[in-house]
C-alpha positions, 0 to 999 in steps of 0.5 A: 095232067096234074101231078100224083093222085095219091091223096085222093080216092079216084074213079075212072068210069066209061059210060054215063050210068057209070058216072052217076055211080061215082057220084053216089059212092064218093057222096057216100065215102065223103059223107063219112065224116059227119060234119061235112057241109055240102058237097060241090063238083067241079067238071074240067075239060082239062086235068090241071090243078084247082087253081083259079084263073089269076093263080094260072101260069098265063097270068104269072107276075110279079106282086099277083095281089096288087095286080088283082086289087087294081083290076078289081077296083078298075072292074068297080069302077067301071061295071055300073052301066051293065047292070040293073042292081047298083048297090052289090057287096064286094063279095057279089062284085067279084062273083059277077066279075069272075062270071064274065071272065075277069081274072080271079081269086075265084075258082067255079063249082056246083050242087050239081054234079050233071053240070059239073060233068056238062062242063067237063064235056061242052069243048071239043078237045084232042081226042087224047085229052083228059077230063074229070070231075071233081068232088068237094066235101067241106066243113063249115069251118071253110064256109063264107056266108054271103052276109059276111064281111071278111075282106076279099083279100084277106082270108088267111086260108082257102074258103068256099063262097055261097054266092047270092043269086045276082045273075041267072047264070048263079041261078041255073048253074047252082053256083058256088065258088071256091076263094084260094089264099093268096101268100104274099110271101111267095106270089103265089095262089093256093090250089086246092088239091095241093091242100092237105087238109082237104085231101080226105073230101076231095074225089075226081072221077076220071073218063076212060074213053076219050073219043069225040063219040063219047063226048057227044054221047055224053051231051045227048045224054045230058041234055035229056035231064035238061042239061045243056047250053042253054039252061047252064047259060040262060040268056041268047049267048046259050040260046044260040050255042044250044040250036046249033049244037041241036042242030048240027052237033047231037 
């Protein structure tokens, strides 16, 4: 669990219909501030910081940026021969990368908050574990258009990424990305529930029963709105995941 929740409104709810009605009264409460973009959601099975993989304490070393330019440009050099589209920005690279588990700047949200809340619930987890959704408010200052051309590495605050529709994982997953500043100074990725600036559009909704029942409960649910392994992961990876779920699991 991360540290205090004071700067953020909260909702902490015990059912399905409940969650649907955090959804609605933290679109409400952000949508205050009338210059508000989009709200994107962001589901955890596990309450930590909004931190991007290479920002997480696994991956702690020193000169983080130049281990992360090196591992994209090996990533570059390497990706061409499992795709169909040979001629993608960086931008499009490193959403692709950061799609099949590379390492990156890149934290993963969606338009939708039933996803976000499929991907706080998929994993088995103790039964004492925490897992919340998280709700994302931004103004247009913060957005990156995908026809933009500001470096990868060098924006100079945390911005929030559209991704073009490269793969149909983005598709199916309404996919957007947060892209966290990186400070050289102090090695060290920015997580954005420790951004002050984005405290007042930033909810989490939090679940109060814990058990295995509910988790599975809360799958069954989704499923019936056609959320589930295979339409957030739409190729036979997500197939598969979602017969054996349907068979032995709901």
């Amino acid at each position: 669990m991360i540290g205090s929740y004071k700067h953020f409104k909260s909702f902490e709810v015990d059912s399905f219909d409940v969650f649907l009605k955090a959804i609605k009264s933290s679109d409400e409460s952000i949508r205050t501030d009338k210059e508000i973009e989009l709200i994107i959601f962001r589901g955890q099975s596990v309450d930590e910081n909004l931190l991007p993989r290479i920002g997480r304490k696994k991956y702690d070393k020193p000169n983080k940026g130049q281990i992360e330019q090196r591992i994209f440009d090996e990533f570059k050099r390497l990706y061409l021969p499992h795709i169909q589209n040979p001629n993608l920005k960086d931008w499009d690279i490193l959403a692709l990368a950061q799609h099949y588990f590379l390492p990156t700047r890149l934290l993963d949200w969606t338009e939708n908050p039933l996803v976000a809340l499929w991907f706080a619930f998929y994993e088995e987890k103790p039964p004492a574990n925490d897992r919340v959704v998280w709700c994302f408010g931004f103004t247009k200052e913060y957005l990156l258009e995908p026809n933009q051309e500001e470096g990868l590495f060098e924006h100079k605050k945390t911005i929030v990424f559209k991704p073009r529709h490269i793969t149909q994982r983005l598709i199916n997953q309404t996919g957007w990305f947060t892209s966290h500043f990186y400070s050289q100074e102090n090695n060290r990725f920015s997580a954005l529930n420790n951004l002050s600036p984005h405290w007042k559009h930033l909810h989490r909704i939090s679940f109060s029963n814990k058990s295995d029942s509910f988790r599975k409960q809360i799958l069954k649910q989704l499923n019936t709105f056609g959320i589930n392994s295979y339409s957030i992961f739409p190729d036979m990876e997500g197939l598969c995941y979602y017969l054996e779920w349907k068979t032995y699991f709901q």
